[in-house]
NUMIPA-91915 format. One record per residue (C-alpha): residue number from 1; residue in three letters; chain; x, y, z. Coordinates in pm, 1 decimal. Example, Ala and Ser with C-alpha at 12.3 -4.5 7.8 and 13.67 -1.06 7.14 Angstrom:
BEGIN
{pt 1, 'ala', 'A', {1230.0, -450.0, 780.0}}
{pt 2, 'ser', 'A', {1367.0, -106.0, 714.0}}
***
This chain:
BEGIN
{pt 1, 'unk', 'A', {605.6, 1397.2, 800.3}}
{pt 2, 'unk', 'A', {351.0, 1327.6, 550.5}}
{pt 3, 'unk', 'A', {-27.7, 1305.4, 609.3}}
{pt 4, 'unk', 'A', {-359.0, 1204.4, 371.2}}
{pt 5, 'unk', 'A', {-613.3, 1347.7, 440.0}}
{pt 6, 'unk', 'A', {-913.8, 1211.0, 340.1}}
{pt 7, 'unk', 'A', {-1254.3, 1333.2, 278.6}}
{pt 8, 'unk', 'A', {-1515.7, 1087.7, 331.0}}
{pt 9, 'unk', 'A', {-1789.3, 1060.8, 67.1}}
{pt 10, 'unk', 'A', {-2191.1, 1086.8, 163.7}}
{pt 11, 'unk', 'A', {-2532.5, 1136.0, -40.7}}
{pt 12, 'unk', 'A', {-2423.3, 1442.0, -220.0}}
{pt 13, 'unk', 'A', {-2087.2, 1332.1, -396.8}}
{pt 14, 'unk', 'A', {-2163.4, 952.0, -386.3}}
{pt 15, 'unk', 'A', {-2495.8, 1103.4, -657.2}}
{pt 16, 'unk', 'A', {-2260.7, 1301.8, -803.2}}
{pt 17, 'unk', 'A', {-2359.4, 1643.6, -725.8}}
{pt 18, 'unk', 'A', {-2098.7, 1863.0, -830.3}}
{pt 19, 'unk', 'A', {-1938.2, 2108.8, -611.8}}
{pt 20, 'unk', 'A', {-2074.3, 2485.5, -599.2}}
{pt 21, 'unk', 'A', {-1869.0, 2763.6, -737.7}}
{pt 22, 'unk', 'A', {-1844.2, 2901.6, -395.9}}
{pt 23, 'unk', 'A', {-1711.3, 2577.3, -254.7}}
{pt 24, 'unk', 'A', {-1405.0, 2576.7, -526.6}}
{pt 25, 'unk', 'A', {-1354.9, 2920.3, -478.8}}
{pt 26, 'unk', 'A', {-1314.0, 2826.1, -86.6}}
{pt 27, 'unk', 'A', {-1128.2, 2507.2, -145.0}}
{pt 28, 'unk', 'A', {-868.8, 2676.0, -371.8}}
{pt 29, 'unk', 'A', {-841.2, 2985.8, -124.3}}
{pt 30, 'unk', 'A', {-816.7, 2745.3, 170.1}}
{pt 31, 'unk', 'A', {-506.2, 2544.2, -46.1}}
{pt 32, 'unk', 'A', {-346.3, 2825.9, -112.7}}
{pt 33, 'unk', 'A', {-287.5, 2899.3, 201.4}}
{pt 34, 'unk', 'A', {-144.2, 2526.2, 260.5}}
{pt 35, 'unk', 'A', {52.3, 2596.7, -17.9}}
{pt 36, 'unk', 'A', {219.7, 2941.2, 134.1}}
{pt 37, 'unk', 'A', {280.2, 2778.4, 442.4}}
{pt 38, 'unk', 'A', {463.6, 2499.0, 254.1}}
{pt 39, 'unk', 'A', {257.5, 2220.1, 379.3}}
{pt 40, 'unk', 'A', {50.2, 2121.7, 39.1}}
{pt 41, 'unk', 'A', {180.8, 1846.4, -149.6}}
{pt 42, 'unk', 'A', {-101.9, 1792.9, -391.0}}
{pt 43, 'unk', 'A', {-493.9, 1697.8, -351.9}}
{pt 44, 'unk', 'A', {-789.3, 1535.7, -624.6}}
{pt 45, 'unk', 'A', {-1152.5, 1474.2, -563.4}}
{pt 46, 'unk', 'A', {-1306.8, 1115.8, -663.7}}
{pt 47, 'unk', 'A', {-1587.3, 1088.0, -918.3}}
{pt 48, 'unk', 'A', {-1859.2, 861.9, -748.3}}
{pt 49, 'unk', 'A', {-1836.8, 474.5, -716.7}}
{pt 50, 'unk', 'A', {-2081.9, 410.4, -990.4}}
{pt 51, 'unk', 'A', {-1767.2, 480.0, -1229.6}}
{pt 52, 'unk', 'A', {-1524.2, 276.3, -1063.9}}
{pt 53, 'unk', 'A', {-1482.9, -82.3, -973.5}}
{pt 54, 'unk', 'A', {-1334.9, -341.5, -723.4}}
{pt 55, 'unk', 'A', {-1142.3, -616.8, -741.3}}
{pt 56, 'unk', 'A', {-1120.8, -900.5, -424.4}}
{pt 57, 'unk', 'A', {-852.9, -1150.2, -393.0}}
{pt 58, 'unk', 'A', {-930.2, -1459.5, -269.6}}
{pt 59, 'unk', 'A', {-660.7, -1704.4, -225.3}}
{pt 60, 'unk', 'A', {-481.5, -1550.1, -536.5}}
{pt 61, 'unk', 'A', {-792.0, -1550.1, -750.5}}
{pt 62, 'unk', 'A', {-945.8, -1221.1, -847.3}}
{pt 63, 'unk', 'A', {-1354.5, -1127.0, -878.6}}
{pt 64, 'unk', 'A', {-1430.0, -808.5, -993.4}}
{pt 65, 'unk', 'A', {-1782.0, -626.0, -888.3}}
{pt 66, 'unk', 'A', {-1860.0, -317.8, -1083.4}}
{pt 67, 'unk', 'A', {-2002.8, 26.1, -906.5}}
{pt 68, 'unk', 'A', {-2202.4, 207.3, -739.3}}
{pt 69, 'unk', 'A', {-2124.3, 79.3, -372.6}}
{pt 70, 'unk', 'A', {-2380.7, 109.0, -122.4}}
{pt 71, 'unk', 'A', {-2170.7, 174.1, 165.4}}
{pt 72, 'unk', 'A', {-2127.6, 556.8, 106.1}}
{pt 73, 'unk', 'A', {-1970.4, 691.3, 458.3}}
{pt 74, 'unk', 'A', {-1716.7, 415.1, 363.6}}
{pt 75, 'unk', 'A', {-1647.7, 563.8, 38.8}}
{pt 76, 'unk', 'A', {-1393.0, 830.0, 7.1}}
{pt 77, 'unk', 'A', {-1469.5, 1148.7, -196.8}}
{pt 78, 'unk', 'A', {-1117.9, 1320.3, -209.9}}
{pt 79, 'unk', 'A', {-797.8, 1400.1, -71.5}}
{pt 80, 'unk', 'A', {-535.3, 1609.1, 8.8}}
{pt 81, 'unk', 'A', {-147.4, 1540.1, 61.9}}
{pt 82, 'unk', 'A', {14.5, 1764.7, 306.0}}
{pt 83, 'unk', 'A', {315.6, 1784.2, 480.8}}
{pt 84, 'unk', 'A', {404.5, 1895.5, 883.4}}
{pt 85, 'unk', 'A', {555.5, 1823.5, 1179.3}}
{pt 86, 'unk', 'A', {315.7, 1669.1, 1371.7}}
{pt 87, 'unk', 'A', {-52.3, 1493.7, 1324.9}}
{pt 88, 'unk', 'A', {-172.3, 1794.7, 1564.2}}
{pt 89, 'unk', 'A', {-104.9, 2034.0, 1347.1}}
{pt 90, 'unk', 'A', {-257.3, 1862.7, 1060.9}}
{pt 91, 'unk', 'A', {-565.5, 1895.4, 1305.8}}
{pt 92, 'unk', 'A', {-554.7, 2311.6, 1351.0}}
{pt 93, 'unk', 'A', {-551.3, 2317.2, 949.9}}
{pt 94, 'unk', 'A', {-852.9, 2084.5, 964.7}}
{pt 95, 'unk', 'A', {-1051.0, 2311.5, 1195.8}}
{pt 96, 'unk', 'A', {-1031.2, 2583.1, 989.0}}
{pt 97, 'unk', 'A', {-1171.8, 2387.4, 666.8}}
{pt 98, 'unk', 'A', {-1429.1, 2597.5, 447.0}}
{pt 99, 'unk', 'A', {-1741.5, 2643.8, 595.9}}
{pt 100, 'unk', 'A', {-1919.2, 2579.3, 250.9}}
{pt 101, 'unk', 'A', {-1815.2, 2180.4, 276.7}}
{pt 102, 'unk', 'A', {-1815.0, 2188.3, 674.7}}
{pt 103, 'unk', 'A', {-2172.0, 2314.6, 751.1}}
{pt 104, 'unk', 'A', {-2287.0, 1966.2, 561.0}}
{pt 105, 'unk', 'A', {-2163.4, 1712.9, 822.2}}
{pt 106, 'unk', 'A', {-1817.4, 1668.5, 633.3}}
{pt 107, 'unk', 'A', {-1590.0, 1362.2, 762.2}}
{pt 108, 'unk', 'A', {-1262.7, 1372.0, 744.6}}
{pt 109, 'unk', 'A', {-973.4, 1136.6, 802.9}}
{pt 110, 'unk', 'A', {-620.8, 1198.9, 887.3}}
{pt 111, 'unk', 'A', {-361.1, 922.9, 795.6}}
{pt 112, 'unk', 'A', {32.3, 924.3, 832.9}}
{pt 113, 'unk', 'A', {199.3, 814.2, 477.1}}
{pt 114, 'unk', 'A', {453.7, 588.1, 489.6}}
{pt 115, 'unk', 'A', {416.1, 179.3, 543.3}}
{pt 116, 'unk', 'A', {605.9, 50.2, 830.5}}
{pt 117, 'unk', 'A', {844.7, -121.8, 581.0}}
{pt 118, 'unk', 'A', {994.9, 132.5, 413.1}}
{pt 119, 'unk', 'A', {874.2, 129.6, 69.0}}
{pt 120, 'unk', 'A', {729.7, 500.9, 58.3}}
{pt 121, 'unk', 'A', {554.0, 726.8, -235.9}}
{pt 122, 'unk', 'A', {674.2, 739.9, -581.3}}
{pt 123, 'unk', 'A', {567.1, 970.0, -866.1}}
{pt 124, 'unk', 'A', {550.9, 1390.1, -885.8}}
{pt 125, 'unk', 'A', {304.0, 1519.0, -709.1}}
{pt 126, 'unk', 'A', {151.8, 1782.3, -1027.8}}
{pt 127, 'unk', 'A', {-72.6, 1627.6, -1218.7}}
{pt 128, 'unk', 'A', {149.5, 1615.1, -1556.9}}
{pt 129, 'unk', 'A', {-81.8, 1720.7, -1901.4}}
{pt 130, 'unk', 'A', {-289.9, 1376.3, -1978.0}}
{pt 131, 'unk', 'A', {-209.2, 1278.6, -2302.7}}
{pt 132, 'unk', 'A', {-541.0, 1207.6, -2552.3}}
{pt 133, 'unk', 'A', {-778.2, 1008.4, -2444.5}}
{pt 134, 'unk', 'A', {-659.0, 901.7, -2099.4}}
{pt 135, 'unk', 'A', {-821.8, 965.6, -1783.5}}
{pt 136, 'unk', 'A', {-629.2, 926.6, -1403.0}}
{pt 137, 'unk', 'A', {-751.6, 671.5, -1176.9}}
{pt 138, 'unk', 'A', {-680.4, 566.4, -768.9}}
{pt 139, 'unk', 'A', {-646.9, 251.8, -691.9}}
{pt 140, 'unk', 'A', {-711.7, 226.6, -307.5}}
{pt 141, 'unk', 'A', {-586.7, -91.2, -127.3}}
{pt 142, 'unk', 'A', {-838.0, -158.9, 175.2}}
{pt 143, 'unk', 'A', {-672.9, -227.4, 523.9}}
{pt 144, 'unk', 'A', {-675.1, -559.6, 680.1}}
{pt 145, 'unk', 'A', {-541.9, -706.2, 1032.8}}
{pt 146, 'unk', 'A', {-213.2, -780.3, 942.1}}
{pt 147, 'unk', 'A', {-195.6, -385.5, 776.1}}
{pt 148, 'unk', 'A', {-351.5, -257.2, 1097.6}}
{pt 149, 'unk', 'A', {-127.1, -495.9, 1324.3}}
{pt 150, 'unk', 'A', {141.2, -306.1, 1133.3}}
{pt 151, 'unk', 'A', {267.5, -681.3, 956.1}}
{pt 152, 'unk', 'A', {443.3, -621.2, 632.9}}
{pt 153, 'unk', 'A', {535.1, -827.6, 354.7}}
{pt 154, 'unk', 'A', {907.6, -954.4, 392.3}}
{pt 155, 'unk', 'A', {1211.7, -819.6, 147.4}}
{pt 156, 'unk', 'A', {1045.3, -1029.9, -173.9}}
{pt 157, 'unk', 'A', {717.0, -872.4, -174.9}}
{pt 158, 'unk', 'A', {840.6, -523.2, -93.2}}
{pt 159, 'unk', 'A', {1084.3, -599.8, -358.0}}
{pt 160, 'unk', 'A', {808.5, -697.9, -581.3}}
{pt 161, 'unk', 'A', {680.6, -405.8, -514.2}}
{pt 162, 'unk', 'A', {931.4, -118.8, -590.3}}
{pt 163, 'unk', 'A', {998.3, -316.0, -935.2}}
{pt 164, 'unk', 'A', {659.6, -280.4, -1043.4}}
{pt 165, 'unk', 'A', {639.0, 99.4, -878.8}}
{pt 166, 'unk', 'A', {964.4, 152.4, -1114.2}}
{pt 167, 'unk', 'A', {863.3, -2.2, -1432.1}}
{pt 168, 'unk', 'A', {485.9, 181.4, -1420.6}}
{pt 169, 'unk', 'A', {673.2, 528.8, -1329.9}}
{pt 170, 'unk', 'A', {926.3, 428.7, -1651.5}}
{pt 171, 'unk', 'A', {605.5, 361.5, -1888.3}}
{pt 172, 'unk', 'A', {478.5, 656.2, -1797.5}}
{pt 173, 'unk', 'A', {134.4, 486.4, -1630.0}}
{pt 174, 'unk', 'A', {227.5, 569.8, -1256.8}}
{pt 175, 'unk', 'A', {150.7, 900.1, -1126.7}}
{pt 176, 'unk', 'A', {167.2, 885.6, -751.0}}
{pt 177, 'unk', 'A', {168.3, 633.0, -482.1}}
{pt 178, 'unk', 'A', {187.1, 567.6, -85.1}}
{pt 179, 'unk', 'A', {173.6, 347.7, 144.6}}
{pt 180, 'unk', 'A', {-27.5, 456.4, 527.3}}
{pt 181, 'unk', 'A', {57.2, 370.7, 865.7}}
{pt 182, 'unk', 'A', {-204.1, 194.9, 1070.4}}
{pt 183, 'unk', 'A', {-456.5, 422.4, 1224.3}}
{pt 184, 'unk', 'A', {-324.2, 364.7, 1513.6}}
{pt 185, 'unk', 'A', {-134.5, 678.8, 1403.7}}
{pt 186, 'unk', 'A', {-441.1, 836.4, 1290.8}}
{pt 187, 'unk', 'A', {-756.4, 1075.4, 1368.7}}
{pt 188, 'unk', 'A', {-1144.6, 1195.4, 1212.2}}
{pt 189, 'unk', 'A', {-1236.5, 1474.6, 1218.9}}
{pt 190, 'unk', 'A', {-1641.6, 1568.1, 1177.7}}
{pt 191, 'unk', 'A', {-1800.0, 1859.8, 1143.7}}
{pt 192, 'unk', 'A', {-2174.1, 1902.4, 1257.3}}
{pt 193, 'unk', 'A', {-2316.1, 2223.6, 1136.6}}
{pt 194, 'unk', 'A', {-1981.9, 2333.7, 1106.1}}
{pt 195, 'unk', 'A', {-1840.2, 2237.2, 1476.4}}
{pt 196, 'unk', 'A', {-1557.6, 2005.2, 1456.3}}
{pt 197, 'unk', 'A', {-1456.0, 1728.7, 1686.6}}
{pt 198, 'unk', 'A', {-1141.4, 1514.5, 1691.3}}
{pt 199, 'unk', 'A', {-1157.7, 1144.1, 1756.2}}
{pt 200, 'unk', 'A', {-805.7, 999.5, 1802.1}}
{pt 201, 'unk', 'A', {-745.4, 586.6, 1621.5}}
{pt 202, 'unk', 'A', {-679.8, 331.0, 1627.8}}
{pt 203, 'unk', 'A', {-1036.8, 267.4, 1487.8}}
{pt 204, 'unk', 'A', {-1236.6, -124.1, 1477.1}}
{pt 205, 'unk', 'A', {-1334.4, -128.9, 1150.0}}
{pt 206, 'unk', 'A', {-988.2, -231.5, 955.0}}
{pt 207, 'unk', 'A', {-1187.3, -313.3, 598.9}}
{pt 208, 'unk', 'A', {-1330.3, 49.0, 618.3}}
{pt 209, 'unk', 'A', {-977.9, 204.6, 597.4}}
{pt 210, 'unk', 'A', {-711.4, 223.7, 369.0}}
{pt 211, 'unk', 'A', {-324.9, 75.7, 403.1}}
{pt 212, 'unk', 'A', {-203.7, 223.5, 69.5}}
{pt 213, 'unk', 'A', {-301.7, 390.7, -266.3}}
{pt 214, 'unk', 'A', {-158.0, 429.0, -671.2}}
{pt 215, 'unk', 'A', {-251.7, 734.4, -873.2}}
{pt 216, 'unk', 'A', {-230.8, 556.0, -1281.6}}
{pt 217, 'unk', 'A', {-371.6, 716.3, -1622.6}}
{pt 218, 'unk', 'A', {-521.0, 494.5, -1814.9}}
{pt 219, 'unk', 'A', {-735.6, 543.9, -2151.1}}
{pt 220, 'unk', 'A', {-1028.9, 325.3, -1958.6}}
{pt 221, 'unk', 'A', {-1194.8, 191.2, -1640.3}}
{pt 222, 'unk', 'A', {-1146.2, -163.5, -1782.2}}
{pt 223, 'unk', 'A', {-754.2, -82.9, -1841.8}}
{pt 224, 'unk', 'A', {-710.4, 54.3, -1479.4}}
{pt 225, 'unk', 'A', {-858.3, -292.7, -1364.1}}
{pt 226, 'unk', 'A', {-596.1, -470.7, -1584.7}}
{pt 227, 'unk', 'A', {-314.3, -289.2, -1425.1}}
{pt 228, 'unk', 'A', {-413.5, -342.3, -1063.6}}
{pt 229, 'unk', 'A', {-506.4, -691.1, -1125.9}}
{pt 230, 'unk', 'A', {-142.9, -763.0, -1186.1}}
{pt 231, 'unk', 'A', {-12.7, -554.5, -914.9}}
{pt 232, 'unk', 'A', {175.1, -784.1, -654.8}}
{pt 233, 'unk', 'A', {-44.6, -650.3, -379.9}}
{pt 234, 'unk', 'A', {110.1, -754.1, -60.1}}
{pt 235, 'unk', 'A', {-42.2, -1122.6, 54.7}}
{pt 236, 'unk', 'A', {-258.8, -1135.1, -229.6}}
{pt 237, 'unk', 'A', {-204.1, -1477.9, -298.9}}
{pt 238, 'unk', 'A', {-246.1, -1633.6, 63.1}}
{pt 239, 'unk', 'A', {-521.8, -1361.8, 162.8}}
{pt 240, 'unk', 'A', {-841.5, -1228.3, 76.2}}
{pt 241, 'unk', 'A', {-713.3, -836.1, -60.5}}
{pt 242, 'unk', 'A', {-964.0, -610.9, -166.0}}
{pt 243, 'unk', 'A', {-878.3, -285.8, -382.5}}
{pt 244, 'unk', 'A', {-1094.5, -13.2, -542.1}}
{pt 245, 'unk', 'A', {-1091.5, 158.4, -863.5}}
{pt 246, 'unk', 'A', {-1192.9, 518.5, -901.4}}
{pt 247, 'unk', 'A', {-1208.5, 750.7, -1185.8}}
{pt 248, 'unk', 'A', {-1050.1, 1107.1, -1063.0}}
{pt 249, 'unk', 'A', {-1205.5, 1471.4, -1165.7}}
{pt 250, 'unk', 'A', {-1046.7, 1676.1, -1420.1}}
{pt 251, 'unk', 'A', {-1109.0, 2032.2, -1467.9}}
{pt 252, 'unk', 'A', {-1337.8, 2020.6, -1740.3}}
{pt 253, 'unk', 'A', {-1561.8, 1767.4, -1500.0}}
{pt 254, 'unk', 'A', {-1676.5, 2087.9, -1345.6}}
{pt 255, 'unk', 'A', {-1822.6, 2281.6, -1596.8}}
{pt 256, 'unk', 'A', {-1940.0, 2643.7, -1582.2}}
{pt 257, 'unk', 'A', {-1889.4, 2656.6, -1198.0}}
{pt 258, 'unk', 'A', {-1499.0, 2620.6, -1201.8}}
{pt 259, 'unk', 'A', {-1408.9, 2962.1, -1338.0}}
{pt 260, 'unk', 'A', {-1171.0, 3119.7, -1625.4}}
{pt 261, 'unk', 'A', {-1005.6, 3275.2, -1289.5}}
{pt 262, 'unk', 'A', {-1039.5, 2940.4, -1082.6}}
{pt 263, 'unk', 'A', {-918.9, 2745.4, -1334.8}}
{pt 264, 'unk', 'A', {-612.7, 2916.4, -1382.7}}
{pt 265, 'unk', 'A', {-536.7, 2979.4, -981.8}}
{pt 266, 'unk', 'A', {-533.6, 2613.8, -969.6}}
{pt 267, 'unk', 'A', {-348.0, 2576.2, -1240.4}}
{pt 268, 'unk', 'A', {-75.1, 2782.3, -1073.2}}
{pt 269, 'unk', 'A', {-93.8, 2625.3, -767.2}}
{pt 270, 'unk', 'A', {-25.3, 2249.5, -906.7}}
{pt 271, 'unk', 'A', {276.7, 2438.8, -1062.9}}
{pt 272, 'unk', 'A', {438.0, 2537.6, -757.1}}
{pt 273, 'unk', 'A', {381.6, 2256.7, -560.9}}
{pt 274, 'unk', 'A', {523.8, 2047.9, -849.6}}
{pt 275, 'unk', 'A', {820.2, 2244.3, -799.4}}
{pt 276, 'unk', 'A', {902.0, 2175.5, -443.3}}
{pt 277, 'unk', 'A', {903.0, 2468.1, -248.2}}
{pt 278, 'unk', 'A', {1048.8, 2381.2, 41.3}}
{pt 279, 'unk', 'A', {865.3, 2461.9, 383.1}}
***
């Protein structure tokens, strides 16, 4: 089973503070272990809303709003992909995240990939060189009802869909992509001053979560928006659909703090997860 889990964003990340040597140093030691016990599938951290965007469908008809979003502990600041046999387990990982990022009240999220219909993740998951000038984006698909009800679009919008996942993959502009179960299947995890404590879903606020996310490069912000806007998200034209744009980090994002030695464990880790090791 695959699960996302999902850091939340908060004062910190959402100003862009950037994170502390020692933090990467623990991050990196704490995915390498995910990565020897076969569970890591791949992870990124999100540059703060005031470089992304959003886009709202309203009866077909898109409105795009610009960043920063107030709404921080509704903001996601990263992620990691991993893979295991049960949501319980994802849990005993979780309480032994880095005490660096857990002593300051970190919020985490753990949702089951996969949509109920079938139409599941496309795309390696090591980040492949970026050619010149391009930059990787997320596009995050907010939940709704129907996607917490579990209601999926019938065989001509999943179809719709997996034609558009295939052509992007073919032109070389799709990355990565999932779809999540509702949180029914889910759990948060927060620590306070470094305790953790589990909270099992489903959770109230559907507009707060996510049903489904893309993983593009694109040379701009503005040319991210232009591929999502003619995505055939699912009841976009019947339904208000909401999605959110948001630049990725990239090594050289971290400056002096991310290592010669850091750089290059990293390095080696995205190159043997990209090469499947099976658990």
């Amino acid at each position: 089973m695959q699960f996302m889990i999902l850091r939340k964003s908060d004062a910190a990340t959402e100003a862009g503070e950037l994170p502390s040597q020692a933090l990467l140093a623990a991050m990196g030691a704490y995915n390498e272990e995910l990565m020897k016990a076969g569970m890591l599938l791949g992870g990124e951290g999100l540059q703060p809303s005031s470089k992304g965007a959003r886009i709202r469908f309203s009866g077909g008809k898109p409105t795009v709003t610009d960043g920063p979003f107030t709404e921080s502990k509704e903001l996601i600041a990263g992620f990691t992909l991993v893979e295991a046999a049960s949501r319980q387990e994802v849990i005993e990982w979780l309480r032994r995240w880095p005490q660096e990022d857990a002593d300051g009240n970190t919020s985490l999220e753990i949702r089951e990939g996969g949509c109920p219909g079938g139409l599941r993740g496309v795309g390696a998951q090591a980040a492949p060189a970026l050619p010149e000038g391009f930059r990787r984006f997320m596009i995050l698909l907010k939940a709704n009802d129907r996607a917490e009800a579990g209601i999926v679009p019938g065989s001509d919008g999943l179809g719709a869909m997996a034609r558009h996942n295939d052509d992007a993959v073919k032109a070389g502009v799709l990355l990565m992509g999932e779809g999540l179960k509702p949180s029914a299947s889910a759990s948060r995890m927060k620590f306070s001053r470094g305790k953790p404590s589990v909270m099992d879903g489903p959770f109230a606020e559907a507009k707060e979560l996510l049903a489904g996310f893309w993983i593009i490069q694109a040379r701009s912000l503005q040319a991210a928006v232009d591929w999502a806007l003619g995505y055939p998200f699912p009841f976009r034209d019947t339904e208000e659909v909401e999605v959110e744009i948001r630049l990725l980090y990239e090594a050289a994002d971290f400056g002096a703090a991310f290592t010669p030695e850091l750089r290059e464990a990293e390095a080696l880790q995205r190159a043997q997860v990209g090469a499947g090791k099976p658990r």
